[in-house]
DOKOL-806926 format. One line per field, with one value per residue (C-alpha): residue in three letters; chain; x, y negated, z. Coordinates in steps of 0.001 Angstrom, whole numbers, plus 524288, in hexadecimal, padded with zeros to 5 digits. Layout:
BEGIN
type <- c(ala/...)
mol <- c(A/...)
u <- c(X/...)
v <- c(Y/...)
w <- c(Z/...)
//
This chain:
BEGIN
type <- c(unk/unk/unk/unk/unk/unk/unk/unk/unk/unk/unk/unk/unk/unk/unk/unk/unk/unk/unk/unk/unk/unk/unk/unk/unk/unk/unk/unk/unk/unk/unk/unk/unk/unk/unk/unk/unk/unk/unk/unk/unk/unk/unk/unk/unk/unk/unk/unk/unk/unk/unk/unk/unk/unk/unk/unk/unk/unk/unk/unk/unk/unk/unk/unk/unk/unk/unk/unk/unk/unk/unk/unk/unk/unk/unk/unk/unk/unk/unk/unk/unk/unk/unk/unk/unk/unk/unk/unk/unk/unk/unk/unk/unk/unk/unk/unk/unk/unk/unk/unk/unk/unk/unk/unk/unk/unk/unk/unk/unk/unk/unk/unk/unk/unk/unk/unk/unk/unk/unk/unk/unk/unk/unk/unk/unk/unk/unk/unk/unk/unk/unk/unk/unk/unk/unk/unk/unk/unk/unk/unk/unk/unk/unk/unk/unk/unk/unk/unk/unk/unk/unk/unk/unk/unk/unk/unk/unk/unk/unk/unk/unk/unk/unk/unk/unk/unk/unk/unk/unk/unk/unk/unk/unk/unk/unk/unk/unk/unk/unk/unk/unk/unk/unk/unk/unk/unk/unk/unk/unk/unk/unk/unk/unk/unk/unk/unk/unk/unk/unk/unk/unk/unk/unk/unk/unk/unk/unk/unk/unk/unk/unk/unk/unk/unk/unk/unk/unk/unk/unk/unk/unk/unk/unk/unk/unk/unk/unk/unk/unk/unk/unk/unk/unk/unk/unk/unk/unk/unk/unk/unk/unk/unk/unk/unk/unk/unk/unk/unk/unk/unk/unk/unk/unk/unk/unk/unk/unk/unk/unk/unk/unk/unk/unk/unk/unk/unk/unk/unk/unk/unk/unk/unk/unk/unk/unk/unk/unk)
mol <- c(A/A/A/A/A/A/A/A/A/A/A/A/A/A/A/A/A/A/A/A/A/A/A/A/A/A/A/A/A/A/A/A/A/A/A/A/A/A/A/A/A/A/A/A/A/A/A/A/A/A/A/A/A/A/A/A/A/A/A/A/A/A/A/A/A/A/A/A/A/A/A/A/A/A/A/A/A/A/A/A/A/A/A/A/A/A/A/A/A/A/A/A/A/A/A/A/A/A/A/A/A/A/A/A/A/A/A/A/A/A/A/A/A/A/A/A/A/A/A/A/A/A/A/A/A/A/A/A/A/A/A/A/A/A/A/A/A/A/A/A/A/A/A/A/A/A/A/A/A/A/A/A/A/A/A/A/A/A/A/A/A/A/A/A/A/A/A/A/A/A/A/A/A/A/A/A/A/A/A/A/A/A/A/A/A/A/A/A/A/A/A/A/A/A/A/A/A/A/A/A/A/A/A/A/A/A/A/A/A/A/A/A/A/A/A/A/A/A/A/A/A/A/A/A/A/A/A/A/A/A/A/A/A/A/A/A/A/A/A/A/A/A/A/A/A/A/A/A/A/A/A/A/A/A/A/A/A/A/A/A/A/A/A/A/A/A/A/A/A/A/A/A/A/A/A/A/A)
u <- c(7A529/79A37/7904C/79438/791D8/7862D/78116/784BC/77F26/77206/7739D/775AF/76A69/76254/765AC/766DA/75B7E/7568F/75AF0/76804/773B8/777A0/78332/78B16/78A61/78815/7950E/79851/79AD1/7A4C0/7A72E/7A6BC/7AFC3/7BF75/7C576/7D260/7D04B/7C402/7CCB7/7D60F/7CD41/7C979/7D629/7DC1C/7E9CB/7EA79/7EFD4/7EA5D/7E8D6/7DD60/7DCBE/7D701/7DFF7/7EA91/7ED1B/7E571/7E067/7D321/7CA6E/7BBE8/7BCD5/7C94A/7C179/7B452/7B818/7C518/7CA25/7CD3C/7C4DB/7B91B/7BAB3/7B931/7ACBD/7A68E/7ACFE/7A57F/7994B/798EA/79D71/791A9/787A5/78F43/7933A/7A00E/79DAD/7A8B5/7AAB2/7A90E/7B3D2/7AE73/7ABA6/79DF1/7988C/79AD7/78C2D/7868F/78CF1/78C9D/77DD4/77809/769D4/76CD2/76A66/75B38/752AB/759E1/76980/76A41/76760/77091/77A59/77850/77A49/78775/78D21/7890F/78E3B/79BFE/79BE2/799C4/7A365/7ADCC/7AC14/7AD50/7B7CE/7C009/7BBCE/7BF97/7CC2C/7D0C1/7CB12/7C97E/7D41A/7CCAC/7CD13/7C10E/7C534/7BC29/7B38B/7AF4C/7AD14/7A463/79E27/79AFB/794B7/78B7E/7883A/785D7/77ED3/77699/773A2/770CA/76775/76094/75AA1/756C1/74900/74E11/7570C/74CD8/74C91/75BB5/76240/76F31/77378/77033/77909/7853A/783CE/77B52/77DDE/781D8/773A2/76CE7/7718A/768A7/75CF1/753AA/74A5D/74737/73C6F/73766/738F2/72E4E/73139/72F2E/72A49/72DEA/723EF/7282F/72522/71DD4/723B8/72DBD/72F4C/739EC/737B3/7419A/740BF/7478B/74867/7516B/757BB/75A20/75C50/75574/74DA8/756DA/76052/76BE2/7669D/76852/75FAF/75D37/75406/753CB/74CB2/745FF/73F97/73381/7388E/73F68/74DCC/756D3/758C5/762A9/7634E/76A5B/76DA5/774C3/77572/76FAA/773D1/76B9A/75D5E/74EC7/74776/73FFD/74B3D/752F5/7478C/7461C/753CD/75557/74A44/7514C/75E6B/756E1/74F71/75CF9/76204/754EC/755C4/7647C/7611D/759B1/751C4/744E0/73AB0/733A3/7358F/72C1B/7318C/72EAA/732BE/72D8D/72C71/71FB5/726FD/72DED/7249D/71B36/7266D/728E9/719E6/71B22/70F66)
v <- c(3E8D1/3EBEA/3EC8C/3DEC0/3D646/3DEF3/3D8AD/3CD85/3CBBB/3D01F/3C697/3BB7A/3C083/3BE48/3B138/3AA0E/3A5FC/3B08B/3A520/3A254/3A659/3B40A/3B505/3ABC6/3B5A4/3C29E/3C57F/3C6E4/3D41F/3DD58/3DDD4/3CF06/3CB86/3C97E/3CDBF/3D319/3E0BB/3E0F6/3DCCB/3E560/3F0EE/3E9C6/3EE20/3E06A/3DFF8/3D571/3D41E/3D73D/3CA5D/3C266/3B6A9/3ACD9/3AF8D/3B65D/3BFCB/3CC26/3D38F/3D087/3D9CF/3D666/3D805/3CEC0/3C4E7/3C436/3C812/3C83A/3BDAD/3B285/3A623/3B144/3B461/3A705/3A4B3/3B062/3AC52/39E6E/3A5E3/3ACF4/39FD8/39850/3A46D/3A70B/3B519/3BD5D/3C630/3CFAE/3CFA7/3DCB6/3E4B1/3EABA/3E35F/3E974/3E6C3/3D6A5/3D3C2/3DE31/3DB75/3CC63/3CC77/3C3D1/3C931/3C196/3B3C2/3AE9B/3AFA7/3A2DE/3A5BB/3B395/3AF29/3A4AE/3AD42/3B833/3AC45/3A78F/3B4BF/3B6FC/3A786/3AAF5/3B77B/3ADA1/3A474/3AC31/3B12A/3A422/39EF7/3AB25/3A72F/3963A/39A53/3A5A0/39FC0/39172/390C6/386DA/38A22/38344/3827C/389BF/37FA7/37BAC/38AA5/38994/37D97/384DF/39071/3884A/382FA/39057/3945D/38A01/38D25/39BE9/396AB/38D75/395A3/3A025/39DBC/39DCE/392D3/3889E/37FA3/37FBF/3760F/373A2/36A8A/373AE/38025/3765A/36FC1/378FE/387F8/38D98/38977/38F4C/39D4F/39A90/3951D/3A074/39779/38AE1/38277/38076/3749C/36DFE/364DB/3567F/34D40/33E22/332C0/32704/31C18/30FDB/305E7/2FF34/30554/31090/31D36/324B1/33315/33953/34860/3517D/35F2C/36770/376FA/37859/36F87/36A4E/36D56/36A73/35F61/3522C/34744/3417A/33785/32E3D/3207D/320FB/3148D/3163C/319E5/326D4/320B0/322C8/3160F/31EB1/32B26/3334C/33FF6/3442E/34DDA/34B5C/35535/35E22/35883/35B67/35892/34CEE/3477B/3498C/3453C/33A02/336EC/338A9/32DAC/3246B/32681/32393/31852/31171/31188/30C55/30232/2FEBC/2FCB2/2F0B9/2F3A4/2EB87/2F6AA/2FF53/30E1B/31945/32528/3322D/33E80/34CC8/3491B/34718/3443B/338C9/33305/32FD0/32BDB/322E7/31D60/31D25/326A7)
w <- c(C5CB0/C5237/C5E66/C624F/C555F/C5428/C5DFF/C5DE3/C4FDA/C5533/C5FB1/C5705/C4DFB/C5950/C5BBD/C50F5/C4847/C3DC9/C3221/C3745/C2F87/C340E/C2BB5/C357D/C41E9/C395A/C394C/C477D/C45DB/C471B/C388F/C3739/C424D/C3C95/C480F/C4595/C4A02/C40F8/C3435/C3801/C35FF/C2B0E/C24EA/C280B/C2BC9/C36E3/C4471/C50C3/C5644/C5A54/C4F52/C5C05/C66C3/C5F26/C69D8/C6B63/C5FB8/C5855/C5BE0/C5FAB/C6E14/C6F3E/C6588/C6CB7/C7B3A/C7EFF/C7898/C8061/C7B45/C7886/C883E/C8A98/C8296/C8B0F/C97F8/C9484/C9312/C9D74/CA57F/CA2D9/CA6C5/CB0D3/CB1A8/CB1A5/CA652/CA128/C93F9/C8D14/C88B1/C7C8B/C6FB0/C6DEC/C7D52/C7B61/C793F/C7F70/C8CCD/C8E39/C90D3/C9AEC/CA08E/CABE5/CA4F8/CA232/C9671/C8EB6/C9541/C8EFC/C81E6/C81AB/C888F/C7E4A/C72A7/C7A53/C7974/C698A/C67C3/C6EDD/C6689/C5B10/C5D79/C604F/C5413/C4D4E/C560E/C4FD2/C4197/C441B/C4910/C4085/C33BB/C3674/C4017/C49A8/C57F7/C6191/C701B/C7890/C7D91/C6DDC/C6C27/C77F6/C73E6/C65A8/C6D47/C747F/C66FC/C6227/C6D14/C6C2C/C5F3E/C60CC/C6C15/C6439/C5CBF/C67DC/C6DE5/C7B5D/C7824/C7086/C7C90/C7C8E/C7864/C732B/C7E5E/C86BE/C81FD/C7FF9/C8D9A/C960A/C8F9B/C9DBD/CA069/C95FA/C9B61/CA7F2/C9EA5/CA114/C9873/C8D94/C8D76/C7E6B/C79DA/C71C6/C66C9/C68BB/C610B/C61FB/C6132/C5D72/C6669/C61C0/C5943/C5F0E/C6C35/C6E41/C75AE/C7DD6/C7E1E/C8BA5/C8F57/C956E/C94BD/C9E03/CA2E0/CAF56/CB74A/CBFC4/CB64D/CAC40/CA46C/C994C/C96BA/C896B/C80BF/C768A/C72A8/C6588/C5F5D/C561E/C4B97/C5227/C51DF/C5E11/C652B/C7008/C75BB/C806C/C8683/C931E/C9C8C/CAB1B/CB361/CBB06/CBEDE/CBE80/CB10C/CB76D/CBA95/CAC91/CA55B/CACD5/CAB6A/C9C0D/C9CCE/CA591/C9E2C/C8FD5/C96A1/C9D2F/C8F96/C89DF/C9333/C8F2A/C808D/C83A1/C7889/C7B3F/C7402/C7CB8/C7FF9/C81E6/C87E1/C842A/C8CD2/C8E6D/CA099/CA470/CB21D/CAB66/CA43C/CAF2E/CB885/CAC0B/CAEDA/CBB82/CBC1A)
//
């Protein structure tokens, strides 16, 4: 048990920036944990029964392996990377053994934050219910770990060029990702006064690939006239770019404002079909 939360702490150590507050995820340890097995040799005089299903006794395998929503949460893991993986059947082999060398450069780091954030929150699934007595259904606990992974992620180099869109919509992806592109920061121009100018690009992973189109119309002064966002399917980055222009223009077009529009867009490919050149 001790070997577990040791290293799990020096997992999370690694992963979260050097500022953070460490006192939040410091005590995921053995000592820390109030399972009933540990307060019982505490000196505490309890029962032996799991305070979440109500069933088995506390101990730290039944809490973060053999119960029955923690099976799920690794079940779902495995699931989106696609492997049959047993689950270990000591305590003290739980992050050692679910290791993944077979995933790229990117998928094993956000496969080795997915197991320290389901580590995490089962931990504070056991502390809303037993304390705050507030039970989540599964699918918000899964939506709050793709939050958190997200978060662990953002602050990892390898995950800079990830966005949070993509770990809520497209995290089975991001285990395949053997790779991110750096994204530079952009500066806006305004246009001239009294003309508007509609900024267009895409998102994708691959090329052809999982994708969404977005953009917005901005008058001189740097206020939002409109702006949208949608996912395309699965096409070629000509063809997405040229799309999130042709969906911001079609709206343009339906305002019936009467000012005109410069476009701005990171396609080369676009903007000379745009001139015709």
């Amino acid at each position: 048990m001790g070997h577990l939360f040791r290293s799990v702490n020096s997992t999370f150590l690694a992963l979260i920036p050097k500022r953070a507050v460490i006192a939040e995820i410091a005590d995921v340890r053995p000592d820390k944990i109030l399972t009933v097995d540990n307060l019982i040799k505490k000196g505490k005089i309890l029962l032996k029964v799991c305070l979440l299903c109500k069933n088995d006794g506390e101990t730290g395998l039944h809490l973060l392996i053999q119960y029955s929503f923690t099976t799920r949460l690794w079940y779902w893991l495995f699931e989106m990377v696609g492997v049959q993986m047993p689950l270990p059947q000591r305590i003290d082999d739980l992050v050692t053994s679910l290791k993944a060398p077979f995933l790229p450069k990117i998928g094993r780091v956000v496969w080795k934050i997915t197991v320290v954030t389901i580590l995490w929150e089962i931990r504070k699934e056991m502390n809303k219910r037993t304390f705050e007595g507030v039970v989540y259904s599964f699918d918000r606990i899964l939506h709050i770990c793709k939050w958190s992974i997200w978060s662990w992620l953002s602050v990892k180099r390898e995950g800079w060029g990830i966005s949070k869109v993509d770990v809520m919509a497209n995290l089975q992806n991001l285990f395949f990702l053997g790779s991110v592109k750096s994204r530079r920061r952009s500066i806006w121009i305004a246009p001239f006064q009294g003309s508007l100018k509609l900024i267009f690009d895409r998102s994708s992973l691959g090329n052809p690939g999982l994708t969404g189109i977005g953009g917005l119309l901005r008058d001189c002064f740097g206020n939002v006239i409109f702006s949208y966002v949608g996912p395309i399917g699965s096409a070629t980055a000509n063809f997405i770019k040229l799309s999130a222009l042709l969906c911001g223009l079609k709206i343009f077009s339906s305002k019936n404002t009467g000012i005109s529009c410069t476009i701005e867009g990171d396609s080369l490919n676009v903007i000379k079909w745009c001139k015709k050149e």
